[in-house]
C-alpha positions as a Markdown table, in Angstrom:
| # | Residue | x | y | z |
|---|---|---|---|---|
| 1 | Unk | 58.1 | -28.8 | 21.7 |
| 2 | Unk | 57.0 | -25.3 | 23.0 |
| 3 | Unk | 55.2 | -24.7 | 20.3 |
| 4 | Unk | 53.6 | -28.0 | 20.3 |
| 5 | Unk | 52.4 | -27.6 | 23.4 |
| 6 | Unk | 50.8 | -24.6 | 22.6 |
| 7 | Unk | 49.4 | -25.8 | 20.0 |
| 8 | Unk | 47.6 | -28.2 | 22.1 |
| 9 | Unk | 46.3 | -26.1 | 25.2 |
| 10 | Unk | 44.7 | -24.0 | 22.5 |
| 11 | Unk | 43.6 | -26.3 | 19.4 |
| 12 | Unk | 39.7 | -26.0 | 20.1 |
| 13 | Unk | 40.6 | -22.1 | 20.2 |
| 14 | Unk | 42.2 | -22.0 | 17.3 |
| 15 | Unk | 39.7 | -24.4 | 15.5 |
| 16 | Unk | 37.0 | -21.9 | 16.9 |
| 17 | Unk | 38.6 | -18.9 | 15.0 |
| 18 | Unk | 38.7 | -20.8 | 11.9 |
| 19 | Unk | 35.3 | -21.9 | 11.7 |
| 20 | Unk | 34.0 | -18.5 | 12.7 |
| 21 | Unk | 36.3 | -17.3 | 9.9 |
| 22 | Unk | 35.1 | -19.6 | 7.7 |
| 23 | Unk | 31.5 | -18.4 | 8.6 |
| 24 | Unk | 32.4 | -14.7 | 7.8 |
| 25 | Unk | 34.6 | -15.0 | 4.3 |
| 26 | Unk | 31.3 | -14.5 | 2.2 |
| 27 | Unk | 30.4 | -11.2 | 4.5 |
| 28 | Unk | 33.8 | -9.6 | 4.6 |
| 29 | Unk | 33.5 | -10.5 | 0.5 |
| 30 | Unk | 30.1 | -8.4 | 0.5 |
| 31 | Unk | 31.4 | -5.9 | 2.5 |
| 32 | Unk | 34.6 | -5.6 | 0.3 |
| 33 | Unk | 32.1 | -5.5 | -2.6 |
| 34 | Unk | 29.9 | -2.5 | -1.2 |
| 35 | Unk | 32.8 | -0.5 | -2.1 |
| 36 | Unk | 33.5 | -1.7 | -5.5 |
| 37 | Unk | 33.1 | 0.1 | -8.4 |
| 38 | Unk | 32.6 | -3.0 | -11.1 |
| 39 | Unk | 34.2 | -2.6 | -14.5 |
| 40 | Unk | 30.4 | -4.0 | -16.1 |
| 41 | Unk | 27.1 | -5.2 | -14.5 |
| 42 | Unk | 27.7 | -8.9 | -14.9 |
| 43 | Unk | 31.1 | -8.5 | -13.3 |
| 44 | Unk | 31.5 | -9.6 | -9.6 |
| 45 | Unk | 35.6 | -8.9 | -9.5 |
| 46 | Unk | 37.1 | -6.1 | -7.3 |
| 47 | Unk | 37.9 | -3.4 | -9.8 |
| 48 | Unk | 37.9 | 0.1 | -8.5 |
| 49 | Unk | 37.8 | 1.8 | -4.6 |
| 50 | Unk | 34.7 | 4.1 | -4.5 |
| 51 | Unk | 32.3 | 5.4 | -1.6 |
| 52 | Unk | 29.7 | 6.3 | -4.3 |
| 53 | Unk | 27.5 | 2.8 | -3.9 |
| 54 | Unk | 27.2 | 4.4 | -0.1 |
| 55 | Unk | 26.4 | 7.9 | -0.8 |
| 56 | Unk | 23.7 | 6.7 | -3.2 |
| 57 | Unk | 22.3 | 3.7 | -2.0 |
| 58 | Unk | 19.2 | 4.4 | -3.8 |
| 59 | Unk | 20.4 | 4.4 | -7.4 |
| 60 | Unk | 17.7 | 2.1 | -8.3 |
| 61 | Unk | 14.9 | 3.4 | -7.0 |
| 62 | Unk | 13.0 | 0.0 | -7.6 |
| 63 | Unk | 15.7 | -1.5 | -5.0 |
| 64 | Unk | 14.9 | 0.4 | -2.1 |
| 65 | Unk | 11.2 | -0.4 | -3.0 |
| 66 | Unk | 11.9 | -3.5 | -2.7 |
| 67 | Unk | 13.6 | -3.3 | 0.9 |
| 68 | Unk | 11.3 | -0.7 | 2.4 |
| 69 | Unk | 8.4 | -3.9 | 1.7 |
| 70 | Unk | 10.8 | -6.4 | 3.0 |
| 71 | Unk | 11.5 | -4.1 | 6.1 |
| 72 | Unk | 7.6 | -4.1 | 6.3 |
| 73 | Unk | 6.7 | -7.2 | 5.7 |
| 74 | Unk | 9.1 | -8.5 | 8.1 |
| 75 | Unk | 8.0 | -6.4 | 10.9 |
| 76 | Unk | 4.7 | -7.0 | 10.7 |
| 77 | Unk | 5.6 | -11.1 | 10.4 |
| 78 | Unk | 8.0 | -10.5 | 13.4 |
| 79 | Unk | 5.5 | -8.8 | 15.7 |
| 80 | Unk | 2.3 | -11.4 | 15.4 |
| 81 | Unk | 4.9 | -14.1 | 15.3 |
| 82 | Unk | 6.6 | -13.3 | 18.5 |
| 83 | Unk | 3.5 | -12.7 | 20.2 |
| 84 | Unk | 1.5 | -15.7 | 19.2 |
| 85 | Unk | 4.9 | -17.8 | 19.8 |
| 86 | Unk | 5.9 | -16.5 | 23.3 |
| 87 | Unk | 2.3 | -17.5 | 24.1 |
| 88 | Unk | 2.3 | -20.8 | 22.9 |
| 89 | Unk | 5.7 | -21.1 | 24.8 |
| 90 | Unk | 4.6 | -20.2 | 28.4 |
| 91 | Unk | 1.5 | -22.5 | 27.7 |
| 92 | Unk | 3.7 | -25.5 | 26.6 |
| 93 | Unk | 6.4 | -25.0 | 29.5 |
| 94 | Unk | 4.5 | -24.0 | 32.6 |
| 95 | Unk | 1.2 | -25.9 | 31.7 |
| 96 | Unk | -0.4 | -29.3 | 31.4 |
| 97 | Unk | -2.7 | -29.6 | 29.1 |
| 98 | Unk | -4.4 | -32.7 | 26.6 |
| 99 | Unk | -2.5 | -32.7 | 23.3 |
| 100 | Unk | 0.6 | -30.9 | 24.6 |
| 101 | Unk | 2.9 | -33.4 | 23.3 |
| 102 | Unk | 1.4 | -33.3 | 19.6 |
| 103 | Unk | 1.6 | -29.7 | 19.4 |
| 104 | Unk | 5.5 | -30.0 | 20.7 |
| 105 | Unk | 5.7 | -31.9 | 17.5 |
| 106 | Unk | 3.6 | -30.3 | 15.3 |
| 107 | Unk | 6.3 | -27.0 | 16.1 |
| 108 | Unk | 9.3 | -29.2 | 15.3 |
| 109 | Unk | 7.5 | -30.6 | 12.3 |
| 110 | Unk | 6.4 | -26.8 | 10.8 |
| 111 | Unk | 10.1 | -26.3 | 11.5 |
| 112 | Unk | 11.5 | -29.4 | 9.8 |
| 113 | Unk | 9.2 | -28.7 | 6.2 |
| 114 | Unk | 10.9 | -28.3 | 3.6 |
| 115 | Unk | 10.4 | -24.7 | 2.1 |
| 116 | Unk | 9.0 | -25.9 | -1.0 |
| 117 | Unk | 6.2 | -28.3 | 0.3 |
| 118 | Unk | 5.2 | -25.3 | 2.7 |
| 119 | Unk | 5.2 | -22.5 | -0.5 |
| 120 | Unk | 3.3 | -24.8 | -2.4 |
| 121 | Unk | 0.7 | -26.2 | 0.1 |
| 122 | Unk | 0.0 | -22.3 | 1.4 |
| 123 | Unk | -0.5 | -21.2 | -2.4 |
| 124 | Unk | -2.9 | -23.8 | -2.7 |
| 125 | Unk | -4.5 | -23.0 | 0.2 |
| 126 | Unk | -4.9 | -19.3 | -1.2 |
| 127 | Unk | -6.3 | -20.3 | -4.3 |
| 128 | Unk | -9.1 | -22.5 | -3.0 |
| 129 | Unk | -9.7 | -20.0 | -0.8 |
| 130 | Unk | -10.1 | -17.1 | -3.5 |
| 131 | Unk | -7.3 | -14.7 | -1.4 |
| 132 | Unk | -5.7 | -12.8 | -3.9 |
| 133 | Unk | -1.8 | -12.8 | -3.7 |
| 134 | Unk | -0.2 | -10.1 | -2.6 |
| 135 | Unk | 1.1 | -8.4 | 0.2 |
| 136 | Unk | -1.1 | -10.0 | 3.0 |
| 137 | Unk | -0.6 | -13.3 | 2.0 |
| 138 | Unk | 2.6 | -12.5 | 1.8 |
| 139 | Unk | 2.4 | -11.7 | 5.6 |
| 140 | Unk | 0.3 | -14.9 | 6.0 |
| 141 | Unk | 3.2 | -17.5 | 5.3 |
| 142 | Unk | 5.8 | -16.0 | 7.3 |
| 143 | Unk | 4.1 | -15.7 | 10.1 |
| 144 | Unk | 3.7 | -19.4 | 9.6 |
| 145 | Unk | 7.3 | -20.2 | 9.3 |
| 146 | Unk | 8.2 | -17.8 | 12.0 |
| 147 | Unk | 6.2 | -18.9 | 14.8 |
| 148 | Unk | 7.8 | -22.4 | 15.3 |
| 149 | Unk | 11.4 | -20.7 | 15.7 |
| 150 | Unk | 9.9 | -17.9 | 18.1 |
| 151 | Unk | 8.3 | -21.4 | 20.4 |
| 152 | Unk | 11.5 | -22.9 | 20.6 |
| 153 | Unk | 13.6 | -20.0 | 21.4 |
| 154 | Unk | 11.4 | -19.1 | 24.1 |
| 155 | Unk | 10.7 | -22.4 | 25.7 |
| 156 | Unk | 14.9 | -22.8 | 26.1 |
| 157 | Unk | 14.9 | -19.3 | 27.8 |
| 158 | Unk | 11.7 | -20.7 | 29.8 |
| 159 | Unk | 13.5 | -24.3 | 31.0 |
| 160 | Unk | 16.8 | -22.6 | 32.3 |
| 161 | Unk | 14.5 | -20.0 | 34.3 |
| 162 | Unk | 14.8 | -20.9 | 38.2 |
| 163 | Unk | 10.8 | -20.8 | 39.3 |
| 164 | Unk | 11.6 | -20.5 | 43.0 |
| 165 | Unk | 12.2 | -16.3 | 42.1 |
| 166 | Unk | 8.7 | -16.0 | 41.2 |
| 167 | Unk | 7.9 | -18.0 | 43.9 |
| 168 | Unk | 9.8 | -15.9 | 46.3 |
| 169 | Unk | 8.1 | -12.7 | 44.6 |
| 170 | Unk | 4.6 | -14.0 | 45.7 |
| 171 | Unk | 5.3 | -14.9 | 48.9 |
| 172 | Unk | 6.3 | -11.5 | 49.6 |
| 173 | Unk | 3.0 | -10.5 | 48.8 |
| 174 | Unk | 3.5 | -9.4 | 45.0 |
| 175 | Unk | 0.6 | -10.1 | 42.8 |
| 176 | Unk | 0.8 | -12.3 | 39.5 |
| 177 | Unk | 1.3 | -9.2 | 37.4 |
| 178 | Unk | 3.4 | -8.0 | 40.1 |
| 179 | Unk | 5.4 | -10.7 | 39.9 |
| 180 | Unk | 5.2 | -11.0 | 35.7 |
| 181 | Unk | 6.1 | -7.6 | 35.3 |
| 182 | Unk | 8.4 | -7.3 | 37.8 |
| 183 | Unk | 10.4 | -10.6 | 37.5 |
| 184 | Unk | 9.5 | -13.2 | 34.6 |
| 185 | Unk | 8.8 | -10.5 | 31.9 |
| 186 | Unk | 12.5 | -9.4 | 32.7 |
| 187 | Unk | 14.4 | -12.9 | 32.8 |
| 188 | Unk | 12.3 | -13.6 | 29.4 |
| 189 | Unk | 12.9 | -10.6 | 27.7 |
| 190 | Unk | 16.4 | -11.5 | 26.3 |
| 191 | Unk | 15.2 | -15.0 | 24.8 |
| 192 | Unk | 11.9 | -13.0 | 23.1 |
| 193 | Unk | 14.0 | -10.4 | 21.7 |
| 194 | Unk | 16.8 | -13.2 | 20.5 |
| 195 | Unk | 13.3 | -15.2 | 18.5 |
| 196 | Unk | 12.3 | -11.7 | 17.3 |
| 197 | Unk | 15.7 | -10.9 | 15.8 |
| 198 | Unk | 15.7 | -14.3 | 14.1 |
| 199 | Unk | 12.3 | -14.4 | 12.9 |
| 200 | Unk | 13.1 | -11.1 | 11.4 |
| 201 | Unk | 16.2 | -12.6 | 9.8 |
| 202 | Unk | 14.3 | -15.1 | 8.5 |
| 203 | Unk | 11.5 | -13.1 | 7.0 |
| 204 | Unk | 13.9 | -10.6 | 5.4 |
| 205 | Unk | 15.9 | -12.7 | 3.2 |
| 206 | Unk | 13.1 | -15.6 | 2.6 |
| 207 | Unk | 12.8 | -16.3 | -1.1 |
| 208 | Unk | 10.9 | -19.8 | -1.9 |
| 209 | Unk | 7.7 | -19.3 | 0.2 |
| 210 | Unk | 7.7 | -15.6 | -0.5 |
| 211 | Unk | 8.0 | -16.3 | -4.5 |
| 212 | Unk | 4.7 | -18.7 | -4.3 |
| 213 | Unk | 2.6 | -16.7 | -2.7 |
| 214 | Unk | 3.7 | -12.7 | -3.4 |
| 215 | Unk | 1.7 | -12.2 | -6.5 |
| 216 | Unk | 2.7 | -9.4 | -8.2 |
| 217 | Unk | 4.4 | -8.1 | -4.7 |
| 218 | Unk | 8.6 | -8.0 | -5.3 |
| 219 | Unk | 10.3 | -8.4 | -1.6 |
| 220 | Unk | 14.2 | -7.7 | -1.6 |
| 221 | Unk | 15.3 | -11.2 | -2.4 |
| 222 | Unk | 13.2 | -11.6 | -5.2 |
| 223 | Unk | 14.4 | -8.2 | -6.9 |
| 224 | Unk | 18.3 | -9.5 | -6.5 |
| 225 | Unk | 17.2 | -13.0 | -8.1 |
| 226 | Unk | 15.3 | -11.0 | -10.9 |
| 227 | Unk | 18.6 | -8.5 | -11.3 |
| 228 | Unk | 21.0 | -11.5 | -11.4 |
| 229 | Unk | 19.7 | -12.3 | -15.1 |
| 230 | Unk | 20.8 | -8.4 | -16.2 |
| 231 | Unk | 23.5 | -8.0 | -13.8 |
| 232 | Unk | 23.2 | -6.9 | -9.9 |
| 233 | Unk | 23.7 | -3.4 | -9.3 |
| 234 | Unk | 26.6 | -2.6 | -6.3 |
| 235 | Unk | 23.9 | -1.1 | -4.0 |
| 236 | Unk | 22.8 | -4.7 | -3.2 |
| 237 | Unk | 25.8 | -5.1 | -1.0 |
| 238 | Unk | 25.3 | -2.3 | 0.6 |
| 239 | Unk | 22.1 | -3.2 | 1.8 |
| 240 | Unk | 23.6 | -6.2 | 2.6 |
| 241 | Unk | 26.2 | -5.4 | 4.7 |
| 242 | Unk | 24.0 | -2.4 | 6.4 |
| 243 | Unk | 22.0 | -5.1 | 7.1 |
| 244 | Unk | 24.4 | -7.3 | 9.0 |
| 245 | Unk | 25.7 | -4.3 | 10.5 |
| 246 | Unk | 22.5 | -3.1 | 12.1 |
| 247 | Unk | 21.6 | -7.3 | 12.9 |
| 248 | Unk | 25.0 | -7.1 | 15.2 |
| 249 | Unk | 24.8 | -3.9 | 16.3 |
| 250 | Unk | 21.5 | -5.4 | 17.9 |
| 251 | Unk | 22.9 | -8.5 | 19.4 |
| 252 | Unk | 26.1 | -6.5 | 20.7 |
| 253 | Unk | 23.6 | -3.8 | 22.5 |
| 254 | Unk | 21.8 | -6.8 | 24.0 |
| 255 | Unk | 24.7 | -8.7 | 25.3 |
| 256 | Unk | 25.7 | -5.4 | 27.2 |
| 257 | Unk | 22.8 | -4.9 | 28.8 |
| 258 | Unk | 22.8 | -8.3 | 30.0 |
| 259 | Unk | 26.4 | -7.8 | 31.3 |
| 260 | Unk | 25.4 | -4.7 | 32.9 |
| 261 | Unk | 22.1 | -6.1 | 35.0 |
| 262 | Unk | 24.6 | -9.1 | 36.2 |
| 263 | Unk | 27.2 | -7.4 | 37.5 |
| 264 | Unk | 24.3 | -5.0 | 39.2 |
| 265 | Unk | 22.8 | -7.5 | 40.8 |
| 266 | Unk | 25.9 | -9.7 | 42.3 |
| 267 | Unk | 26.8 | -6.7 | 45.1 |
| 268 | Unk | 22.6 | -7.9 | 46.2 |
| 269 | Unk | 24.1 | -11.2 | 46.8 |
């Protein structure tokens, strides 16, 4: 009966844990791989403890190529994307405007394409428009897809803001930037940096629009999907699992600071 019962206080716990480690078998798996010395290129089974993929994560030179563009590419995707979507969030949250509604669902629409219509439909845009594929266009489409995620990020951290701070801000004689810098930009900041971190995510490891419209331009995903045919060397998982490592690293250092400016500003209450 004890146990029972503590099986039922705690069921949504324990279902919690399960799911979340259900969501992190396949990265403990690439993790467990990173260290793996396989007995042949097309084998994927754990055969032999070795640090060596880490020491020489640049073993294929063509590999890191490969990430150094992705890295690039999604920067550069990340930056205009962010900054064109936190705009289009403070317009569609703390303005009224004609056509506001059709652009709400023209982001939730961009969002809802399937990747294939939008690879296709932006390579044919590129041909009739004589750009040559490559790097740029590369660029192009992600910033596409990335926007829409960056707007709806944004406008959740911009509908659970209270407005009466800014408020009280100006009415003690702080100017708009005043008040911007000194109070939205803050309370906005962790919902910007959450959309960049995702549409960073989403550049990175995008395949179907980025195989459309790259050219002759190989991105990380596409080298591992060309490799799989000959065998995928064990360095991929270490970029993998660097990767994830840096990604919550990230998230963990932002949570902190968070934690830290609440419990500095509850003694001000």
């Amino acid at each position: 009966m004890r146990l029972w019962r503590w099986l039922a206080d705690r069921w949504v716990m324990i279902v919690a844990l399960l799911v979340l480690g259900y969501l992190a078998l396949p990265i403990l798996v690439v993790a467990a791989l990173s260290f793996n010395r396989p007995s042949s290129r097309l084998s994927y089974d754990f055969n032999e403890f070795t640090v060596e993929n880490w020491r020489r994560p640049c073993a294929t030179s063509d590999m890191c190529e490969a990430v150094v563009r992705s890295v690039q590419i999604g920067f550069l995707a990340t930056v205009v994307a962010t900054v064109l979507g936190t705009l289009m969030a403070f317009a569609l949250v703390r303005h009224r405007f004609r056509g506001r509604s059709a652009i709400n669902v023209l982001v939730f629409v961009s969002m809802a394409t399937p990747e294939l219509v939008m690879g296709t439909s932006l390579l044919a845009l590129f041909v009739s428009a004589g750009v040559p594929q490559g790097f740029w266009t590369v660029v192009i489409s992600h910033v596409m897809f990335c926007v829409s995620f960056v707007v709806v990020t944004v406008k959740a951290r911009l509908a659970g803001m209270d407005r009466r701070l800014e408020e009280a801000a100006m009415d003690l004689y702080a100017s708009e930037w005043q008040t911007f810098r000194r109070i939205t930009l803050p309370l906005v900041l962790p919902g910007i940096v959450a959309a960049a971190l995702l549409a960073f995510s989403l550049s990175f490891d995008d395949f179907i629009v980025t195989n459309f419209n790259a050219g002759t331009t190989v991105t990380f995903p596409m080298y591992v999907w060309g490799a799989a045919q000959r065998g995928i060397p064990p360095q991929v998982n270490v970029i993998g699992t660097a990767m994830f490592a840096v990604a919550l690293l990230l998230v963990g250092l932002s949570s902190l600071r968070g934690r830290r400016a609440r419990r500095t500003s509850e003694p001000a209450r």
